[in-house]
Backbone as CSV, one residue per row, in Angstrom:
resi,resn,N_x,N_y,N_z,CA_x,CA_y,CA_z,C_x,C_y,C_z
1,UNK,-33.022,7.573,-15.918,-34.279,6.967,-16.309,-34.096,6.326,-17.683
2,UNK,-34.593,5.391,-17.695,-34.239,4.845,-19.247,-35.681,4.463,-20.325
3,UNK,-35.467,4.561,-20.857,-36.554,5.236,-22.261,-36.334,4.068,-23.260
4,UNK,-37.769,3.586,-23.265,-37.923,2.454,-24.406,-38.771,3.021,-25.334
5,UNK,-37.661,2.616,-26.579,-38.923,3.079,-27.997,-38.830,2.182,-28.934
6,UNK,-40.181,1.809,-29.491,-40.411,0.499,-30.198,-41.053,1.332,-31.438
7,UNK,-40.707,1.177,-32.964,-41.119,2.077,-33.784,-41.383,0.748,-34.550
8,UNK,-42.678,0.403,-34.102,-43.894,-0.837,-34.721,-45.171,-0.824,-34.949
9,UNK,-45.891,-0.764,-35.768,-46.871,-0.940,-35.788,-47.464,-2.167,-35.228
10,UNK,-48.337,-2.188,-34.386,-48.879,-3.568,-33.512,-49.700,-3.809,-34.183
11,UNK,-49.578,-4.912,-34.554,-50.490,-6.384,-35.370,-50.117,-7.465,-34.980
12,UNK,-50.940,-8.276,-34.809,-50.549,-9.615,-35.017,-49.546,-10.787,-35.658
13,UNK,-48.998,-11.323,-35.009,-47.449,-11.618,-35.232,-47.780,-13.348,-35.258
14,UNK,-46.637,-13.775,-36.507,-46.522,-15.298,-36.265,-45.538,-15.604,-35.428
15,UNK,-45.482,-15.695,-34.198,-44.311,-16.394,-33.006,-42.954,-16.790,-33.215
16,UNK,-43.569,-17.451,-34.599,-42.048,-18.257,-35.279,-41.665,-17.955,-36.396
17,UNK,-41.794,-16.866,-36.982,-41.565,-16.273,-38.029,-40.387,-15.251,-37.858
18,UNK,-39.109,-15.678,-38.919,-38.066,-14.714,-38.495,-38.530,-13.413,-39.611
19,UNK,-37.756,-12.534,-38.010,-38.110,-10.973,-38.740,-36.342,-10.786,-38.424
20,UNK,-36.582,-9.184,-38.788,-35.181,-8.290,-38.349,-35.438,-7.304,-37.662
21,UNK,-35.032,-6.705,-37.290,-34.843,-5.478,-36.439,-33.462,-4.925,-36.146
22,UNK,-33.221,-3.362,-36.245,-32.193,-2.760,-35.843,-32.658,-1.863,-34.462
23,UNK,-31.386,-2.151,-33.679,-31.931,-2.031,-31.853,-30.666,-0.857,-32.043
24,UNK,-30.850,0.302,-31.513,-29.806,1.455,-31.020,-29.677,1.301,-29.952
25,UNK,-29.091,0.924,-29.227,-28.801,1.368,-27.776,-28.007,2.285,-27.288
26,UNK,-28.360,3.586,-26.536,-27.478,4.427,-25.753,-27.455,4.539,-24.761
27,UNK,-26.629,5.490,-24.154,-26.018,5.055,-22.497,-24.504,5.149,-22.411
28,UNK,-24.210,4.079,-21.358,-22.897,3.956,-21.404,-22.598,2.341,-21.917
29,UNK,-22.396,2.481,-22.979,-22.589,0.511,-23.901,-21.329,0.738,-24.271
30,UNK,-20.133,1.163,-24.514,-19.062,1.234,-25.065,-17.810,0.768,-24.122
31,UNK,-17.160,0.058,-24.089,-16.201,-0.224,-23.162,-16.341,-1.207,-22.297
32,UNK,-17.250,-1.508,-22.043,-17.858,-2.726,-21.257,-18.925,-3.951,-21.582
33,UNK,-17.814,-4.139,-22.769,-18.612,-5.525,-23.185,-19.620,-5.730,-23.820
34,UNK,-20.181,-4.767,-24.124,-21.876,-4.839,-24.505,-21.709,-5.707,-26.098
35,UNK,-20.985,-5.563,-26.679,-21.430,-6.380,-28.134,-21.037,-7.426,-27.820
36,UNK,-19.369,-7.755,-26.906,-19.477,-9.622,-26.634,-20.534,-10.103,-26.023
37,UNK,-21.001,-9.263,-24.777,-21.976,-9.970,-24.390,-23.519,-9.834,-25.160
38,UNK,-23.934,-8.921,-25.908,-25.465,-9.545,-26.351,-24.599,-10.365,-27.622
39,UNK,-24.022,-10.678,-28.431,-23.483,-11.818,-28.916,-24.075,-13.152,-28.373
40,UNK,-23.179,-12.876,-27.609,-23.604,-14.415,-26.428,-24.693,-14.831,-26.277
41,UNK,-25.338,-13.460,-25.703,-26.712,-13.331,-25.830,-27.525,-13.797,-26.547
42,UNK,-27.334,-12.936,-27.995,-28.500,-13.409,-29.332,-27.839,-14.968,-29.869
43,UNK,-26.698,-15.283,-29.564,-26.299,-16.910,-29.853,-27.170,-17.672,-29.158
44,UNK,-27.332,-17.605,-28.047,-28.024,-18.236,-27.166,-29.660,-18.513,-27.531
45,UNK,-30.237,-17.256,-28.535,-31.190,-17.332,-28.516,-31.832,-17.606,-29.851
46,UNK,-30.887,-17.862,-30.443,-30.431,-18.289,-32.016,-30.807,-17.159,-32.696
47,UNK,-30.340,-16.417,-32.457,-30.412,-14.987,-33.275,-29.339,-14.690,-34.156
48,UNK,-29.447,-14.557,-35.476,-27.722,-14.237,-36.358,-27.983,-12.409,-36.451
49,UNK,-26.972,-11.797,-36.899,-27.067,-10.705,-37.028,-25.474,-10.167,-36.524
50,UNK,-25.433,-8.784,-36.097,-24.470,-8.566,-35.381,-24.119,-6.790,-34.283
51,UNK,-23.001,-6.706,-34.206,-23.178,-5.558,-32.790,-22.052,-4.808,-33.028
52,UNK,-22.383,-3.436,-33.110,-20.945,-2.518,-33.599,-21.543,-1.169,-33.066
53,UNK,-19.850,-0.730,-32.376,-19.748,0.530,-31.965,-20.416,1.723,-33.035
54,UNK,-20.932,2.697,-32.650,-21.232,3.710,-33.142,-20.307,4.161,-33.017
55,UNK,-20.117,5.729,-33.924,-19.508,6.905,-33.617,-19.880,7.460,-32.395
56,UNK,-21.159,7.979,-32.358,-21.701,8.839,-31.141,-21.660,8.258,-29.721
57,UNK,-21.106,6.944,-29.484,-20.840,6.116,-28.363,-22.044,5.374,-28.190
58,UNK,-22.945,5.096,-29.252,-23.974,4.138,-28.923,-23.755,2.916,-29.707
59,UNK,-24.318,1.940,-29.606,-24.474,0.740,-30.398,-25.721,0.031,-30.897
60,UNK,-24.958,-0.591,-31.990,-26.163,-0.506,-33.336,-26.080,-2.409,-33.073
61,UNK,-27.330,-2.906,-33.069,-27.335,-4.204,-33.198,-28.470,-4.279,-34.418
62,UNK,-27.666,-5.707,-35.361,-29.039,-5.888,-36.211,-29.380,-7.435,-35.751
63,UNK,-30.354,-7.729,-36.335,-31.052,-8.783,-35.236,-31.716,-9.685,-36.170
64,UNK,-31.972,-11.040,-36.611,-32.759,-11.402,-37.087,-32.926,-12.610,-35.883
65,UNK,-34.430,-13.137,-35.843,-34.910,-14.523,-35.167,-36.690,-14.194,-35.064
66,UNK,-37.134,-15.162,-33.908,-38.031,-15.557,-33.975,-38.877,-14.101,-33.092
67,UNK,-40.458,-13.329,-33.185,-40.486,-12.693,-32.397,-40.446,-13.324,-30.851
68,UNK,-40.448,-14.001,-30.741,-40.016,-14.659,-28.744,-38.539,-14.392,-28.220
69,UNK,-37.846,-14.582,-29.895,-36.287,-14.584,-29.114,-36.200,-12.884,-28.864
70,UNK,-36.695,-12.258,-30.092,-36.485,-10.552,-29.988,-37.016,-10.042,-28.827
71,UNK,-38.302,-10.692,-28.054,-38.812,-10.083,-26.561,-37.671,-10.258,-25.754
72,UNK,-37.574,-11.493,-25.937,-36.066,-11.654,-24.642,-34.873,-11.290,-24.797
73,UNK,-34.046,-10.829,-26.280,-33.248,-10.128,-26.816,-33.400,-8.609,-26.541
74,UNK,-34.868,-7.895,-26.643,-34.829,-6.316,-26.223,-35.152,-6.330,-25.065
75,UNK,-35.510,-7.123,-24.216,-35.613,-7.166,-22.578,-34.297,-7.308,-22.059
76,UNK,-33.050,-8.029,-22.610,-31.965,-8.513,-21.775,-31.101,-6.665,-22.366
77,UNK,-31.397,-6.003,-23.696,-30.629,-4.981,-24.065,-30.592,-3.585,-23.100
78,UNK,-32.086,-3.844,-22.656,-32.605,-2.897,-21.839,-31.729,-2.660,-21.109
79,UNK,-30.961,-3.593,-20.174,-30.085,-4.110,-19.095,-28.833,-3.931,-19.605
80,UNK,-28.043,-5.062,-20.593,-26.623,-4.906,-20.999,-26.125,-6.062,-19.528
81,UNK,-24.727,-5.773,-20.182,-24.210,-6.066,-18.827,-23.693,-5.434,-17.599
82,UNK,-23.544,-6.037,-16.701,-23.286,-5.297,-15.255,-22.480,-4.015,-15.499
83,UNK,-21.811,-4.215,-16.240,-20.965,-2.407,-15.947,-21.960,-1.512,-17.175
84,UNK,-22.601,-1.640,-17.739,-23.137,-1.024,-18.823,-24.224,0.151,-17.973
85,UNK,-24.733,1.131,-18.679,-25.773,1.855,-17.887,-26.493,2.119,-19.231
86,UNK,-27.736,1.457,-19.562,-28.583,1.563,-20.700,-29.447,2.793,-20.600
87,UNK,-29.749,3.895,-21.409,-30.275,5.190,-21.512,-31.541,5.201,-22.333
88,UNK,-30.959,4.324,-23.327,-32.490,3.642,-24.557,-32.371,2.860,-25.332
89,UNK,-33.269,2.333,-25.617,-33.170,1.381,-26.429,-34.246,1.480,-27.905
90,UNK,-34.023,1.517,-29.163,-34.962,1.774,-30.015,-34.656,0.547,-30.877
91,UNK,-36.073,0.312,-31.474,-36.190,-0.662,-32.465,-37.161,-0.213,-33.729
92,UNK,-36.195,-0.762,-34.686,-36.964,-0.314,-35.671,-36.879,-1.340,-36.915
93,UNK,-37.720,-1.822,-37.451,-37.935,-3.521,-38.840,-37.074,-2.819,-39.999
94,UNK,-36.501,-3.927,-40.182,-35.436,-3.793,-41.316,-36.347,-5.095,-41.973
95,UNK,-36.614,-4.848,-43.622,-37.098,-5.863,-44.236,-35.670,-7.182,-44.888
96,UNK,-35.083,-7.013,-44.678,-33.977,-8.028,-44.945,-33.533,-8.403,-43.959
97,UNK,-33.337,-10.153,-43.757,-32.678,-11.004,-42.706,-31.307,-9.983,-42.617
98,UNK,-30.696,-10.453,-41.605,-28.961,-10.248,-40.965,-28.519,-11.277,-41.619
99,UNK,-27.290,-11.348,-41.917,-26.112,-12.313,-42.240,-26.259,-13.667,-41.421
100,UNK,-25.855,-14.813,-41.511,-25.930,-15.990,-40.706,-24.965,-15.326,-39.717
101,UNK,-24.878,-16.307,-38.764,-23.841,-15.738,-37.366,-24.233,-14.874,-36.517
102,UNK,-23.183,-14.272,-35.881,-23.683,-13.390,-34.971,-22.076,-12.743,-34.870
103,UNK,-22.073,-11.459,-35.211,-20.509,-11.280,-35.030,-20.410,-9.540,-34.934
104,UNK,-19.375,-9.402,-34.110,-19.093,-8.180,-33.252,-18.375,-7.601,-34.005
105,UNK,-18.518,-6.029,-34.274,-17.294,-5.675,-35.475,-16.981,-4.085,-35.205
């Protein structure tokens, strides 16, 4: 069963206003691609930031873009890619942008 947790206070949001967010994902995300592919991913969606193995076998993405790209960025994380098995996903606002780019480390 997989378990979404969003640690936000709901207010009203400007659409196009870049924020940040740090996304944990656990499961099975290690070994199968998961940081090349949401890379790809948050490139695609012009998101800079970046995606790195944990210790504990989870992965830590930081995220900056628009809130539209982050719906479709924590909707596609939910998932991962085909060999991945996502367990949870948490988000939580970091007040400082990510780095330009998007890079896997």
């Amino acid at each position: 069963m997989q378990q979404v947790i969003v640690s936000e206070e709901l207010k009203p949001v400007d659409e196009t206003a870049a924020v940040t967010r740090r996304y944990r994902i656990t499961g099975r995300v290690q070994g199968v691609f998961f940081r090349a592919s949401t890379q790809a991913r948050a490139q695609a969606l012009g998101i800079s930031g970046y995606a790195v193995n944990l210790a504990d076998g989870s992965v830590e993405v930081l995220a900056t873009g628009t809130e539209v790209a982050h719906r479709q960025l924590h909707a596609w994380l939910q998932r991962g890619p085909d060999a991945a098995d996502v367990v949870s996903v948490t988000a939580l606002p970091v007040a400082d942008a990510a780095p330009t780019g998007f890079s896997t480390g």
